[in-house]
BADRENFI-199346 format. One record per residue: residue number from 0; residue in one letter; x, y, z of N, C-alpha, C, O, CB in turn. Coordinates in Angstrom, 3 decimals, always signed. Each point is the difference from the previous one (the first is absolute). Glycine has a CB too. Layout:
BADRENFI-199346
   resi   resn         nu         nv         nw        cau        cav        caw         cu         cv         cw         ou         ov         ow        cbu        cbv        cbw
    NUM      A          X          Y          Z          X          Y          Z          X          Y          Z          X          Y          Z          X          Y          Z
...
END
This chain:
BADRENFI-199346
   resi   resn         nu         nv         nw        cau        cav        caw         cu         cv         cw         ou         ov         ow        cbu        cbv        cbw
      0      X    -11.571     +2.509    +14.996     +1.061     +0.201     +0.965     +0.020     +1.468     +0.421     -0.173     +0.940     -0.776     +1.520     -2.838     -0.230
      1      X     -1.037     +2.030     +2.784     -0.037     +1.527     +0.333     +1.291     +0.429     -0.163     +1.031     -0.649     +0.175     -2.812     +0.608     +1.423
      2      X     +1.632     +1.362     -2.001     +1.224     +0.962     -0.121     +0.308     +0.754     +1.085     -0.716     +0.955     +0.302     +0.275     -0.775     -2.407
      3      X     +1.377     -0.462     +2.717     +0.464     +0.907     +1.342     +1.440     +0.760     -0.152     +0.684     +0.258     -0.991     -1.965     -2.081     +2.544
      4      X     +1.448     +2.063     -0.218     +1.226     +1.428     -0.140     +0.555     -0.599     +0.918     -0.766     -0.186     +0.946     -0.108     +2.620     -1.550
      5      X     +2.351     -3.006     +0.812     +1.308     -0.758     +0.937     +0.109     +0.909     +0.768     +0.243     +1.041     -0.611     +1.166     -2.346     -0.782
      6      X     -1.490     +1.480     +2.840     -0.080     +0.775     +1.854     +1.925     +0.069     -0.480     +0.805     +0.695     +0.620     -3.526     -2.417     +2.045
      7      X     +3.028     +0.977     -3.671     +1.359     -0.455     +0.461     +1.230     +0.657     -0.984     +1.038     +0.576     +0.323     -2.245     -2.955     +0.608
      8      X     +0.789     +2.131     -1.926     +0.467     +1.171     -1.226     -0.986     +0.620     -1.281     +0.328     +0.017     -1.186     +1.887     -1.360     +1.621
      9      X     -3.274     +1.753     +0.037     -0.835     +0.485     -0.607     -0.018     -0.192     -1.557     -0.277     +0.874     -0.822     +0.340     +0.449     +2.778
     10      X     +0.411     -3.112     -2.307     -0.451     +0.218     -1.526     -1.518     -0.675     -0.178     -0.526     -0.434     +1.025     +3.231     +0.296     -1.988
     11      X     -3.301     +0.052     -0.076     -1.118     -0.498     +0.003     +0.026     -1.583     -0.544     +0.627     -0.553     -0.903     -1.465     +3.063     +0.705
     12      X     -0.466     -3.125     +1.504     +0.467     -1.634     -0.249     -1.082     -0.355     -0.065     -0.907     +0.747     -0.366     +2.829     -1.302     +1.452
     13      X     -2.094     -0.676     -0.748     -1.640     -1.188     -0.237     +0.148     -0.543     +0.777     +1.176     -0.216     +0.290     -1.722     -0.345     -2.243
     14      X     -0.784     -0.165     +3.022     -0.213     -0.492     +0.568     +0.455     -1.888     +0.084     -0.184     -0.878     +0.843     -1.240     +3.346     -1.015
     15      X     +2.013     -2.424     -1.049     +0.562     -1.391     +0.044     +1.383     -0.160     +0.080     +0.598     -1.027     +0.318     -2.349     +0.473     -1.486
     16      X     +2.375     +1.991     +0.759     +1.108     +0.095     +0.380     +0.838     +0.657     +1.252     +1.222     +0.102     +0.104     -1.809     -0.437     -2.195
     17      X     -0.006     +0.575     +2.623     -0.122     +0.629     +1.549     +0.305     -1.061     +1.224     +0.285     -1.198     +0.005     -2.232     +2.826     -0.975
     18      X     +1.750     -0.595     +2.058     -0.558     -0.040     +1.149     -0.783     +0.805     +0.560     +0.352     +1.041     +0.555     +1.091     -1.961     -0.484
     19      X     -2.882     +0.394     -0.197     -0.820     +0.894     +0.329     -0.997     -0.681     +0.478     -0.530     -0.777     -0.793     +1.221     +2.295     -0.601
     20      X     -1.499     -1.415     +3.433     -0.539     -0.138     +0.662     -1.627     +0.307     -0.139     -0.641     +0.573     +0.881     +2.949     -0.454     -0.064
     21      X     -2.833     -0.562     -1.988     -1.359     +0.787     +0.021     -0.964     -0.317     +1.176     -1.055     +0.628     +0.090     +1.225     -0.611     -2.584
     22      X     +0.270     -1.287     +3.695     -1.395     +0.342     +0.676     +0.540     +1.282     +1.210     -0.744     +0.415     +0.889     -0.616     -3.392     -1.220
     23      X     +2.610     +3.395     +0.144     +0.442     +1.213     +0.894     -0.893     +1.704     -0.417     -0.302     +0.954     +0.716     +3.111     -2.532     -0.636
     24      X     -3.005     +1.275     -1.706     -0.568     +0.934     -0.629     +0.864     +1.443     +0.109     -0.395     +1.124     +0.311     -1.847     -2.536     +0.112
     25      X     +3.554     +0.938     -0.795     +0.720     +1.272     -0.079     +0.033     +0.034     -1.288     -0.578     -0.832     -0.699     +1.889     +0.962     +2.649
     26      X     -0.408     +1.154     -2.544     +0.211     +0.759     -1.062     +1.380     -0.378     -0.203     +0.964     +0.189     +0.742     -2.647     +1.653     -0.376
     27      X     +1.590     -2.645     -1.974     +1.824     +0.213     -0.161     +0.407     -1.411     +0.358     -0.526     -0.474     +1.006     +1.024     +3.188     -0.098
     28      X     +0.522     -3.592     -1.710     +0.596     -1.311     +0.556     +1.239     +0.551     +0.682     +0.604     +1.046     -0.235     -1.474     -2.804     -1.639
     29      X     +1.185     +0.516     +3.055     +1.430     +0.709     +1.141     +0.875     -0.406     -1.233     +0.597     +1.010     -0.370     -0.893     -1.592     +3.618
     30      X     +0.619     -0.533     -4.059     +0.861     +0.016     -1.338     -0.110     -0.406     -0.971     -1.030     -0.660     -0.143     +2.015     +0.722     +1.081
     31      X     -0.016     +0.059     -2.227     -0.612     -0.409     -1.051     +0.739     -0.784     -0.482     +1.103     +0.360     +0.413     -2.222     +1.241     -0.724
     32      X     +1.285     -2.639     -0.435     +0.817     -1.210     -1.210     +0.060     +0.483     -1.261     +0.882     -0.319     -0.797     -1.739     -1.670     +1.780
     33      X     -0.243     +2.920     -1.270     +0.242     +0.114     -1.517     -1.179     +1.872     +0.061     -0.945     +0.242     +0.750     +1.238     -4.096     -2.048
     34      X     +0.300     +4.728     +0.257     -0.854     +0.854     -0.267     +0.256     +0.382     -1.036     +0.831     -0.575     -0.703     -1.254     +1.026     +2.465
     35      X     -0.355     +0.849     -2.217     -0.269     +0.327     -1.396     +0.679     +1.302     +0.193     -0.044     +0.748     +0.977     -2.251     -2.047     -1.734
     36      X     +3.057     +1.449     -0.583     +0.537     +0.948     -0.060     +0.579     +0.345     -1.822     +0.914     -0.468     -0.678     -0.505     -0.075     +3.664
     37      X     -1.412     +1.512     -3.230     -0.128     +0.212     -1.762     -0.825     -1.350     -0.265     +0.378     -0.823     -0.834     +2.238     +2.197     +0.039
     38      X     -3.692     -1.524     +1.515     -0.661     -1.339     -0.882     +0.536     -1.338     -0.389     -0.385     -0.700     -0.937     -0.434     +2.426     +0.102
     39      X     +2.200     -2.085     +2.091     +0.510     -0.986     -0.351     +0.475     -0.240     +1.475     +0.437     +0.907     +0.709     +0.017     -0.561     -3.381
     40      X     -0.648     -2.362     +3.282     +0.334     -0.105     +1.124     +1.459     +0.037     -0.148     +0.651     -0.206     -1.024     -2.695     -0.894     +1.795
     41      X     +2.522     +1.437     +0.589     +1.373     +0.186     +0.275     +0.149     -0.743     +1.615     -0.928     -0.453     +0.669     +1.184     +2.972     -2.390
     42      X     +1.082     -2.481     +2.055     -0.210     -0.833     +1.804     -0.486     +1.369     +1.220     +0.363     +1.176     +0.018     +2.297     -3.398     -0.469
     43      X     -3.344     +1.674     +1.124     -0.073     +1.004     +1.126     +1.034     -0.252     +0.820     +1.072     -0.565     -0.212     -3.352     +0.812     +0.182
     44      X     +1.622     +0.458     +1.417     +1.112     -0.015     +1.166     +0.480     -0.929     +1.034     +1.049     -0.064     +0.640     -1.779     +1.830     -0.973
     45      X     -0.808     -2.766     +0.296     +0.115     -0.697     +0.200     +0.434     -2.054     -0.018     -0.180     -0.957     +0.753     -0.670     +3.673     -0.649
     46      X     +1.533     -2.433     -1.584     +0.325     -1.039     -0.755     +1.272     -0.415     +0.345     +0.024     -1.215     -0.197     -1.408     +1.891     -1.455
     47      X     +2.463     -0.293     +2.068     +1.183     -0.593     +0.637     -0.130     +0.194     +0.863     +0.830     +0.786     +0.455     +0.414     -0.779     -1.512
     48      X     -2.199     -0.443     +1.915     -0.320     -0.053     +1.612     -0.231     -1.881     +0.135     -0.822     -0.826     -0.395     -0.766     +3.886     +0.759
     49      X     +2.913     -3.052     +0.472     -0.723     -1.788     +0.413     -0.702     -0.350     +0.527     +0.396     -0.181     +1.151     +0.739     -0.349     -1.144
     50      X     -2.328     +0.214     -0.174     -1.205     -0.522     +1.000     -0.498     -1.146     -0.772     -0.165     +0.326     -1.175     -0.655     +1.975     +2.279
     51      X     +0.552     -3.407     -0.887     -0.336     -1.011     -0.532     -1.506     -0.675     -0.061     -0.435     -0.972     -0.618     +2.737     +0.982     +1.166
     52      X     -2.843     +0.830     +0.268     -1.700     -0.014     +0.007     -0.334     +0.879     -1.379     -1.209     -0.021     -0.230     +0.751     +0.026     +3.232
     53      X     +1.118     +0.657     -3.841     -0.221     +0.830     -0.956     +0.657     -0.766     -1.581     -0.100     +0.454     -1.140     +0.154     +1.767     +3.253
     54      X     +0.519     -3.324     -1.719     +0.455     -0.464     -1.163     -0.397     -0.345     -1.445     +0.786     -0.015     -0.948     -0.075     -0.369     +2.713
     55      X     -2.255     +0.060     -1.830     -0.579     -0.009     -1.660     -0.517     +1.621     +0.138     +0.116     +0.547     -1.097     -1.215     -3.597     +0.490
     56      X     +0.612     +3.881     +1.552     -0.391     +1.438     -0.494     +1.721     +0.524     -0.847     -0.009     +0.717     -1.001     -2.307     -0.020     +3.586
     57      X     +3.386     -1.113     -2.073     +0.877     +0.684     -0.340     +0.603     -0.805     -1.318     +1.067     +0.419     -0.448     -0.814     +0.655     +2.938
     58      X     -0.998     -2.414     -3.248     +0.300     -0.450     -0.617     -0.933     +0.374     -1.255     +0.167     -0.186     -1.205     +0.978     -1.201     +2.967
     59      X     -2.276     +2.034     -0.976     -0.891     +0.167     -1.576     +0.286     +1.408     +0.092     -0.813     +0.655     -0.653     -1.436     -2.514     +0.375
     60      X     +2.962     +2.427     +0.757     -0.037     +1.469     +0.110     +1.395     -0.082     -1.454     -0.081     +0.655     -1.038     -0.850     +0.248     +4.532
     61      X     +2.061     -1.850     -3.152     +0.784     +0.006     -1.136     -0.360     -0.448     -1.095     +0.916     -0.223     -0.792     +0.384     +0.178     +2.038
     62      X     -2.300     -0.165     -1.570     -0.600     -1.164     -0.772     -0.943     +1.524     -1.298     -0.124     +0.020     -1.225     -0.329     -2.999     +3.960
     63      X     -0.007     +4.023     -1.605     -0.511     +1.083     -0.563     +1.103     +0.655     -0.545     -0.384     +0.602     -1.003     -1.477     -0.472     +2.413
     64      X     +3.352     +0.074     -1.168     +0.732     +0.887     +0.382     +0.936     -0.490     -1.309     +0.422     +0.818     -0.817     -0.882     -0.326     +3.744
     65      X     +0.732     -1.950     -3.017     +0.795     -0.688     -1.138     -1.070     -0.251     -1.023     +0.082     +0.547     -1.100     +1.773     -1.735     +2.574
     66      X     -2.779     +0.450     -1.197     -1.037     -0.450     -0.876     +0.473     -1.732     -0.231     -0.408     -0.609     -0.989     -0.086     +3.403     -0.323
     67      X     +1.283     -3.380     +2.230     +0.490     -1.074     +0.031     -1.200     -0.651     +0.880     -0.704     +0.724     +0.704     +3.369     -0.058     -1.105
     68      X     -2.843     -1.923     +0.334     -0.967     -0.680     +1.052     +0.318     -0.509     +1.434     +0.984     -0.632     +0.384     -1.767     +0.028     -2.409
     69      X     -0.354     +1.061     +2.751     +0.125     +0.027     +0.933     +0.774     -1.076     +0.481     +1.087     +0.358     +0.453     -2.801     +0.928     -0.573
     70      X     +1.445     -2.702     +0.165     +0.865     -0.664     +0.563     +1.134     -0.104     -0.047     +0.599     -0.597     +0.893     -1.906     -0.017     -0.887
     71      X     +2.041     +1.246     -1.219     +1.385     +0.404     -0.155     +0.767     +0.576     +1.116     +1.225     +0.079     +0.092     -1.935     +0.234     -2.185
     72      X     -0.497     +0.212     +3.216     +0.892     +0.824     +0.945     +0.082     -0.131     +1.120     +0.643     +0.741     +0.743     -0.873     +0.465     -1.824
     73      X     -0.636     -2.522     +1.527     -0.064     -0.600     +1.254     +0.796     -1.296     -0.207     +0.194     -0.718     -0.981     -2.476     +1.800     +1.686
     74      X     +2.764     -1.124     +0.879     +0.982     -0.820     +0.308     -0.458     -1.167     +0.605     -0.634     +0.124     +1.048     +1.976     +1.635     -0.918
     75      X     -1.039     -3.447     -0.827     -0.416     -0.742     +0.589     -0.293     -0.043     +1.536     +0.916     +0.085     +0.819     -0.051     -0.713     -2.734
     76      X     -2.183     +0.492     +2.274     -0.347     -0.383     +0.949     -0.410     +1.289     +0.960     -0.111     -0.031     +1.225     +1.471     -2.142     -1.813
     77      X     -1.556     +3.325     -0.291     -0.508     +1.082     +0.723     -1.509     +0.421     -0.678     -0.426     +1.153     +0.076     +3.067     -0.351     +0.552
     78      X     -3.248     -1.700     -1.176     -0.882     +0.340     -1.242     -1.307     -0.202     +1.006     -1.142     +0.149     -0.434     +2.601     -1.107     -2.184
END
């Protein structure tokens, strides 16, 4: 997994927890669901943002963040 830097609040995130455009080939995801901070995930900036095209990234992002499973955090019928 790539390690990038959030355009959006500059913490450091992963490419699975992001938004990040690689065939644009920019630098940096526009936001993040989850980043590292002291070696432990925490929520980014982009995690209480409603968008519903993002719903299991933002479910395994809590899933890193609690250590609870992922499906715990998606809502019937958004999976």
């Amino acid at each position: 997994m790539s390690i990038l830097v959030c355009k959006k609040c500059g913490g450091i995130t992963n490419t699975v927890v992001c938004d990040y455009d690689f065939r644009k080939m920019e630098e940096g995801a526009t936001r993040c669901y989850a980043k590292l901070v002291d070696n432990k995930w925490v929520k980014g900036c982009g995690l209480e943002e409603n968008k519903s095209d993002n719903a299991f990234i933002k479910a395994f992002a809590m899933h890193l963040i609690t250590g609870k499973p992922t499906k715990s955090f998606l809502i019937e019928g958004e999976k």
